[in-house]
C-alpha positions as a Python dict, from the first residue, in 0.01 Angstrom:
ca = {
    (1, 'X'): (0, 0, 0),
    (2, 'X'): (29, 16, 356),
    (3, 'X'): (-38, -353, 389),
    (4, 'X'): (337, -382, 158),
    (5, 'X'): (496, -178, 405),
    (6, 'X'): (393, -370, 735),
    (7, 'X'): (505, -697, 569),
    (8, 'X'): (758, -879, 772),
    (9, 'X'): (972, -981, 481),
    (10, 'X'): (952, -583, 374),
    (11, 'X'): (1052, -431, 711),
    (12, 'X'): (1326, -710, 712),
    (13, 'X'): (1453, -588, 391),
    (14, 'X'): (1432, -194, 525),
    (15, 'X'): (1595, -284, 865),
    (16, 'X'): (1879, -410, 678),
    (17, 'X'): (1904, -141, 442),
    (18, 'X'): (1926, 127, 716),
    (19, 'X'): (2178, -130, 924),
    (20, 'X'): (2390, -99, 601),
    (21, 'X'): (2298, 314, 558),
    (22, 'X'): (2428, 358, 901),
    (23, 'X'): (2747, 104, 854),
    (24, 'X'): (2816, 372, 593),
    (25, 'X'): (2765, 696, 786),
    (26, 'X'): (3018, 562, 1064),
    (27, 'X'): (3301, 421, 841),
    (28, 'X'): (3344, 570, 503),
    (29, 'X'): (3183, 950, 548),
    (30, 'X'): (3400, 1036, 886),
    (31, 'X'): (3566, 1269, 667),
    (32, 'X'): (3276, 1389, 470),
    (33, 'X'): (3172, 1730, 648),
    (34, 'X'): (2793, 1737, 676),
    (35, 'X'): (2590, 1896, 375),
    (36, 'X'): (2325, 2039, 577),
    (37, 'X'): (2308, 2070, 966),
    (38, 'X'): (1970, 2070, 977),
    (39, 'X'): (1905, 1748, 806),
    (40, 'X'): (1826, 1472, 951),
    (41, 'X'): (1830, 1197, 675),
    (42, 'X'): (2176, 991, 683),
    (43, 'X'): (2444, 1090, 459),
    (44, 'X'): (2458, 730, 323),
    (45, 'X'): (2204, 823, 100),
    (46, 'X'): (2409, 1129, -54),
    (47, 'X'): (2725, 849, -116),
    (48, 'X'): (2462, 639, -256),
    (49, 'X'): (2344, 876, -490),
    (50, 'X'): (2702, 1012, -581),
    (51, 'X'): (2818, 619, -632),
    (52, 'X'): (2510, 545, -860),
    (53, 'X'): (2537, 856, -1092),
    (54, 'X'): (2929, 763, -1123),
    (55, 'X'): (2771, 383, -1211),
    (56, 'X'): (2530, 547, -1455),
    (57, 'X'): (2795, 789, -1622),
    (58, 'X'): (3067, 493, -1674),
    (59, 'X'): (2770, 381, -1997),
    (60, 'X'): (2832, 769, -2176),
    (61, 'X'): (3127, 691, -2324),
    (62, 'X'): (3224, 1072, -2276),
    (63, 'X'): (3226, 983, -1895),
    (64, 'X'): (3389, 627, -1872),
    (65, 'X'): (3724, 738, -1839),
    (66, 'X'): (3766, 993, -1613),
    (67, 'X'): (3486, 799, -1381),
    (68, 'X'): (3743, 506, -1419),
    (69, 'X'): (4053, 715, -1329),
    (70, 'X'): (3852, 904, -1030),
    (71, 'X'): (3777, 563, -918),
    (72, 'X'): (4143, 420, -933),
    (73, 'X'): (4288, 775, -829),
    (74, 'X'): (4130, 897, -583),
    (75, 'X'): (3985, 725, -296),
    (76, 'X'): (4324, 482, -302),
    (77, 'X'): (4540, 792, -279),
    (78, 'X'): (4324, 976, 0),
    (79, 'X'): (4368, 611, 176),
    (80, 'X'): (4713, 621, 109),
    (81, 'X'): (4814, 954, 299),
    (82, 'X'): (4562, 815, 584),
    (83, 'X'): (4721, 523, 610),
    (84, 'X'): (5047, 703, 612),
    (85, 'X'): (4941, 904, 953),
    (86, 'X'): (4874, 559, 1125),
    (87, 'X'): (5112, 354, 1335),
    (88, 'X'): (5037, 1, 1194),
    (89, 'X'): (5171, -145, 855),
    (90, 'X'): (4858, -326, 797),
    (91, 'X'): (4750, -17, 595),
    (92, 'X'): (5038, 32, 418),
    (93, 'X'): (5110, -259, 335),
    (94, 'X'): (4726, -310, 170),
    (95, 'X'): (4785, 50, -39),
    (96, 'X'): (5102, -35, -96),
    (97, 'X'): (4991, -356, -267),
    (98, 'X'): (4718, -154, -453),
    (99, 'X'): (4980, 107, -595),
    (100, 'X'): (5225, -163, -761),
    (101, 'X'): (4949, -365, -934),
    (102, 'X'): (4745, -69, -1037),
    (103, 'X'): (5046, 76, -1176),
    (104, 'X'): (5094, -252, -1330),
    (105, 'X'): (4773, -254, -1469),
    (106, 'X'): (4774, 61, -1608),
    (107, 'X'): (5101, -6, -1763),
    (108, 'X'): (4971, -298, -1965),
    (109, 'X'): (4656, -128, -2073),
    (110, 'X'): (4813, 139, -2195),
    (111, 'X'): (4961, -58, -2450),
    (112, 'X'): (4682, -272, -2514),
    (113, 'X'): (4365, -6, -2463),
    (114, 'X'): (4279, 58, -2851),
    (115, 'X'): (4221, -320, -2953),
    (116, 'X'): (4059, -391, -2590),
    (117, 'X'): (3806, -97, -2619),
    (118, 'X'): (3715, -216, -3027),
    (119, 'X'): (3643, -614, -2874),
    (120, 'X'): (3505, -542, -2486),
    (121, 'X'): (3190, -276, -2519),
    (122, 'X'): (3137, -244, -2183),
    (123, 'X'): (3509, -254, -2084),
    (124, 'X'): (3542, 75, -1858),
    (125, 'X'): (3242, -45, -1618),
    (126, 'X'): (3483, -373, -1587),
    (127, 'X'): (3775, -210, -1539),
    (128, 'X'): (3581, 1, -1278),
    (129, 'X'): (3477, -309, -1061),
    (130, 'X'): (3823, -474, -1111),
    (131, 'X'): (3983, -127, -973),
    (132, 'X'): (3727, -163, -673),
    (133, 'X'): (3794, -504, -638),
    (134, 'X'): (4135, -446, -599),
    (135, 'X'): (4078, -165, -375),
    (136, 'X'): (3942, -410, -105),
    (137, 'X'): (4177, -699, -73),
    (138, 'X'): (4194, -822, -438),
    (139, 'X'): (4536, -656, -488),
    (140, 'X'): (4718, -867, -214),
    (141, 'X'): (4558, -1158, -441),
    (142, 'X'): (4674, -1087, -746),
    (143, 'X'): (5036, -926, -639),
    (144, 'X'): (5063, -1274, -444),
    (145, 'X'): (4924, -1511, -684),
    (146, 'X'): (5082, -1342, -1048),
    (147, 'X'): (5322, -1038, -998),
    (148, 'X'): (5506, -1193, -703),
    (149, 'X'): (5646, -1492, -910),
    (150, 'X'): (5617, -1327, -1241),
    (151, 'X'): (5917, -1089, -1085),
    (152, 'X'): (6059, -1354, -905),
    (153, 'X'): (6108, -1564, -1205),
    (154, 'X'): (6263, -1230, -1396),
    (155, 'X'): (6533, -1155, -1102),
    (156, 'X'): (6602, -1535, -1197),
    (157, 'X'): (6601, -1537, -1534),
    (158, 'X'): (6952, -1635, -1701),
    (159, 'X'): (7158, -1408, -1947),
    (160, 'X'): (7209, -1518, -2233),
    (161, 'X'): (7499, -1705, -2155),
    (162, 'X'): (7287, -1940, -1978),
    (163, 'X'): (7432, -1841, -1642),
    (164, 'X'): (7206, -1656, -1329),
    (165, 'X'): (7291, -1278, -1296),
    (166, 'X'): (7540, -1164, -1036),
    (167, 'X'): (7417, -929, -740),
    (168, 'X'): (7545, -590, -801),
    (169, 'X'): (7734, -617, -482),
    (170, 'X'): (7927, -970, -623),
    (171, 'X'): (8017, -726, -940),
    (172, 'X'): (8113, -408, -745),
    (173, 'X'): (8327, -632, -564),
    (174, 'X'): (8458, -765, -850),
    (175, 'X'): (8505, -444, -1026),
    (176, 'X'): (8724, -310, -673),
    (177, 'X'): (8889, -620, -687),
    (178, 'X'): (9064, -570, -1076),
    (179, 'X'): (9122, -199, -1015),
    (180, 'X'): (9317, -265, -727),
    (181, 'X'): (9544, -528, -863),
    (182, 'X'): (9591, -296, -1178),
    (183, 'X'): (9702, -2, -943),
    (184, 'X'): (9917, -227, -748),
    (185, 'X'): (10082, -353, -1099),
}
């Protein structure tokens, strides 16, 4: 057994993992508090554990949707009032992003969840992974690539009279416009 762990390959593998353990202790736990001060084992290991048992609970179906809504809630909107304290927009802008399509994608599956959840077994562990992809920068994607023109398209649309829909300043104007030649009549 010893022989396995003096392996170059092996120690590769294990000086990667703890490259990645401490990645995790400097940039997501900052605002974890410590469990223990006298332990001396990363705190990686604790988010590990916590983000594998939320993995493992999204198969109980008792589980998979408040893991999925924890996911989608929580970390975004402790981001959110972070990103609210800093002085860029990059932030903002990125949770922003998150909020509208999330929303949007909540909106739809509300509507659709009953006949999604009788076809797609698994479909809270996807929707988990899609909320974390979006989390990182797959929101920017999608708002850019399918809710950008889909609204675009809708402020476009025409009425029904086949003509483009006036501002709401062009009809206020419009509307001061007819009351004051009435009053002046």
């Amino acid at each position: 057994m010893s022989s396995v762990k003096t392996h170059p390959a092996v120690q590769q593998i294990l000086d990667k993992v703890n490259y990645y353990i401490a990645q995790l202790d400097k940039e997501v736990l900052c605002p974890v508090p410590p469990v223990r001060t006298d332990n001396t084992s990363p705190q990686g290991y604790a988010v590990l554990g916590v983000v594998f048992l939320l993995f493992l609970s999204l198969f109980i179906n008792a589980f998979a949707l408040p893991v999925s809504n924890l996911v989608g809630w929580a970390l975004p909107a402790y981001y959110s009032v972070k990103a609210l304290d800093t002085p860029g927009h990059e932030d903002d802008i990125q949770w922003l992003t998150y909020w509208v399509v999330f929303g949007s994608f909540t909106f739809v599956e509300s509507f659709a969840l009953r006949a999604v959840l009788y076809y797609l077994p698994f479909y809270f562990v996807f929707k988990t992974l899609f909320i974390v992809w979006l989390q990182l920068p797959g929101a920017r994607t999608l708002y850019n690539s399918v809710l950008r023109p889909l609204v675009a398209n809708a402020s476009k649309a025409p009425t029904s009279s086949g003509t483009v829909p006036r501002s709401a300043t062009n009809i206020a104007a419009d509307l001061r416009a007819q009351v004051n030649s009435a009053t002046e009549e």
